[in-house]
Gaussian input, Z-matrix of N, CA and C with variables (Angstrom, degrees):
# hf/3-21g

backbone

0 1
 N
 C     1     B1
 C     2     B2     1     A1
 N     3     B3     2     A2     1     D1
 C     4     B4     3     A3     2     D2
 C     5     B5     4     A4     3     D3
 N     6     B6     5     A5     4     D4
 C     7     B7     6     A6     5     D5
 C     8     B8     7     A7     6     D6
 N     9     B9     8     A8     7     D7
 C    10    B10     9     A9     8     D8
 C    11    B11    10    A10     9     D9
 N    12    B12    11    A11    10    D10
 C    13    B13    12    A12    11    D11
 C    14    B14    13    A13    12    D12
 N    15    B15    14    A14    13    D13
 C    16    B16    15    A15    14    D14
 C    17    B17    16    A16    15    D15
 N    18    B18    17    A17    16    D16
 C    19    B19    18    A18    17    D17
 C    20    B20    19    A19    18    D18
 N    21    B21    20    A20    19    D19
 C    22    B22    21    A21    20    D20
 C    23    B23    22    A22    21    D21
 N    24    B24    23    A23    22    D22
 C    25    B25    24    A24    23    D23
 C    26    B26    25    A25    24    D24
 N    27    B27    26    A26    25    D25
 C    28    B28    27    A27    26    D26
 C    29    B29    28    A28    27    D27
 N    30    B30    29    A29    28    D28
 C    31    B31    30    A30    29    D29
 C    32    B32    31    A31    30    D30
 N    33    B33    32    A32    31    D31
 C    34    B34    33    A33    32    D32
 C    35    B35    34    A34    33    D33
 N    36    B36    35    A35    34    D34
 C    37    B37    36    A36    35    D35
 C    38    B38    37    A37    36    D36
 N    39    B39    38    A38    37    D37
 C    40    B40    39    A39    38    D38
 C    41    B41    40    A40    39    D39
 N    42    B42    41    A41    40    D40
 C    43    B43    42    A42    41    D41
 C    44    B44    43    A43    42    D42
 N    45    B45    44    A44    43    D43
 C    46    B46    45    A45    44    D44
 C    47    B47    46    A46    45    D45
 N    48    B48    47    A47    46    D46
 C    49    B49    48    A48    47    D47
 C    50    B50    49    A49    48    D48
 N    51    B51    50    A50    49    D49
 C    52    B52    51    A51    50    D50
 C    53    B53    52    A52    51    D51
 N    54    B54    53    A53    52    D52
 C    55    B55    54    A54    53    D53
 C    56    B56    55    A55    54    D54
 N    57    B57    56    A56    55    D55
 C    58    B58    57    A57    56    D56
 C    59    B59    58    A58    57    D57
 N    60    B60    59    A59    58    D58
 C    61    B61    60    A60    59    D59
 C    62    B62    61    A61    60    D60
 N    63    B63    62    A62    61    D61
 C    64    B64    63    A63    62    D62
 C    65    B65    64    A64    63    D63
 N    66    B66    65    A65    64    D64
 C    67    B67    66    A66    65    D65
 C    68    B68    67    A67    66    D66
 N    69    B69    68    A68    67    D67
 C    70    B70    69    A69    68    D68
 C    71    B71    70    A70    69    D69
 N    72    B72    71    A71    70    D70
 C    73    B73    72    A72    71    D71
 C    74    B74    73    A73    72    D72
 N    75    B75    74    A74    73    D73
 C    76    B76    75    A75    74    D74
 C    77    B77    76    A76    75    D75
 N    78    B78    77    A77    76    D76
 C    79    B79    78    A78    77    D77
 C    80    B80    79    A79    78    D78
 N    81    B81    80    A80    79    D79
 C    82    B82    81    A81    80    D80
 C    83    B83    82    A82    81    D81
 N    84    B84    83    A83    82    D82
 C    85    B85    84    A84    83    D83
 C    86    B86    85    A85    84    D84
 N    87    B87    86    A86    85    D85
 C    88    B88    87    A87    86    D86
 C    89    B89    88    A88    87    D87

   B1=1.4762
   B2=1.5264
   B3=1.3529
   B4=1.7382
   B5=1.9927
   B6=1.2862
   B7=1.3535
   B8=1.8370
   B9=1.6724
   B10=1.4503
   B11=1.5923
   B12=1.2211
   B13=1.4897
   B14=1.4488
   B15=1.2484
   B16=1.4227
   B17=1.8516
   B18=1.2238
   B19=1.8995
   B20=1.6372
   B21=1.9310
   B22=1.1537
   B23=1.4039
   B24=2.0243
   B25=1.2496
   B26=1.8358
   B27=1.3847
   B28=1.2592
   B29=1.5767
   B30=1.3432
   B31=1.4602
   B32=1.7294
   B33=1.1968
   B34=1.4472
   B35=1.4677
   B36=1.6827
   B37=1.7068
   B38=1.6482
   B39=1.5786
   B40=0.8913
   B41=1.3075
   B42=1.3046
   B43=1.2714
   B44=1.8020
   B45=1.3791
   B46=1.8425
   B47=1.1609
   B48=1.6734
   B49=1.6894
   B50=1.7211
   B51=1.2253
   B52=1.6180
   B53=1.2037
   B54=1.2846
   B55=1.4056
   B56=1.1401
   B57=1.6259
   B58=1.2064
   B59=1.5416
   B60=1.1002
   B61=1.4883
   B62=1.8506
   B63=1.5762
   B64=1.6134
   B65=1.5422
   B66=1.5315
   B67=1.7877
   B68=1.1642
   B69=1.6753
   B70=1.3099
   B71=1.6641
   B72=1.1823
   B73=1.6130
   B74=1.4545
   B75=1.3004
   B76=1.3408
   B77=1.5927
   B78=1.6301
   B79=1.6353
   B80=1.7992
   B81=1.0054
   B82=1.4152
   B83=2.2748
   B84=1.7253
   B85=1.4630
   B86=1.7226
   B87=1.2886
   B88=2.2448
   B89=1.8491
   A1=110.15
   A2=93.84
   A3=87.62
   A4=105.23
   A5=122.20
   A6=113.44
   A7=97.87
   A8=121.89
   A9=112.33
   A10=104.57
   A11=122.38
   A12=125.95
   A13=92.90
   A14=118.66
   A15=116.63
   A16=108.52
   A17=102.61
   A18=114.24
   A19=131.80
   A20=91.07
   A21=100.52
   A22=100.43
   A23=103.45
   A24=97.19
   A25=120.94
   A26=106.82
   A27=140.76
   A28=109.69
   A29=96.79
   A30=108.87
   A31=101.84
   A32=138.28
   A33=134.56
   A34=114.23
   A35=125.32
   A36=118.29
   A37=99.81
   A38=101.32
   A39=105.32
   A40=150.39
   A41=125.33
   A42=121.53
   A43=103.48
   A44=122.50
   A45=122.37
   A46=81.50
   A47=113.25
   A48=116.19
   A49=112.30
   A50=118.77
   A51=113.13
   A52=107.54
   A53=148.45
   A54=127.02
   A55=132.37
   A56=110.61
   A57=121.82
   A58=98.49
   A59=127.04
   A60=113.80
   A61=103.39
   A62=91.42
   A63=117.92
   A64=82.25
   A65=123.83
   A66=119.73
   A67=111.43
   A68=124.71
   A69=106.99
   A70=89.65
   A71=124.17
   A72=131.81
   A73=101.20
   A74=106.30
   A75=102.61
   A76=118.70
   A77=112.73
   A78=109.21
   A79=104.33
   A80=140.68
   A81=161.10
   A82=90.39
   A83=73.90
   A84=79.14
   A85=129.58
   A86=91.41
   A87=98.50
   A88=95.53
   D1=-41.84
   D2=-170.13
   D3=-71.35
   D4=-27.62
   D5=-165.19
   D6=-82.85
   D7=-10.06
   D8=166.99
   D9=-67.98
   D10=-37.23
   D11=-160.77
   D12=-77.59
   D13=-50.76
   D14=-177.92
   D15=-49.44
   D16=-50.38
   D17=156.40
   D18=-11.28
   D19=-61.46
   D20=-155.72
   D21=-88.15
   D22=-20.55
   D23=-167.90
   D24=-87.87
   D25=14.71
   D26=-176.02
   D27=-87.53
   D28=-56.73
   D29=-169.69
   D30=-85.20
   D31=-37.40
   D32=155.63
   D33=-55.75
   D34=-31.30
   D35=161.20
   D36=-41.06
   D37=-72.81
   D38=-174.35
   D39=-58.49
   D40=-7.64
   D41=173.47
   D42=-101.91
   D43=-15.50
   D44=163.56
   D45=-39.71
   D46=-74.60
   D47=-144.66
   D48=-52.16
   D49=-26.45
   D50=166.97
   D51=-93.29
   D52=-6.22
   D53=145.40
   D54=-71.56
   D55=-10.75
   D56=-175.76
   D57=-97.12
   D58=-40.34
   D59=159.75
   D60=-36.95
   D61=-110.80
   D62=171.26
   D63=19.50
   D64=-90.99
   D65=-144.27
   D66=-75.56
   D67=-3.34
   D68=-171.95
   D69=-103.07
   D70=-19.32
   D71=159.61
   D72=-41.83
   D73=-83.68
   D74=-173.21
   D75=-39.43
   D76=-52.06
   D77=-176.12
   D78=-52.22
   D79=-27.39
   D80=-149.11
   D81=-76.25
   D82=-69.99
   D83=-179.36
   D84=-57.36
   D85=-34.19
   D86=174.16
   D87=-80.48

């Protein structure tokens, strides 16, 4: 159980970090 949570909490790092790209991309572009 704990290494799914460890999982999810991997894959939620990871997808901030491409939204956090993505919007500062976008602010880049205006």
């Amino acid at each position: 159980m704990r290494t799914r949570s460890t999982q999810l909490a991997i894959e939620s790092v990871q997808s901030a970090a491409v939204l956090y790209i993505v919007v500062h991309q976008n602010l880049d572009l205006y």
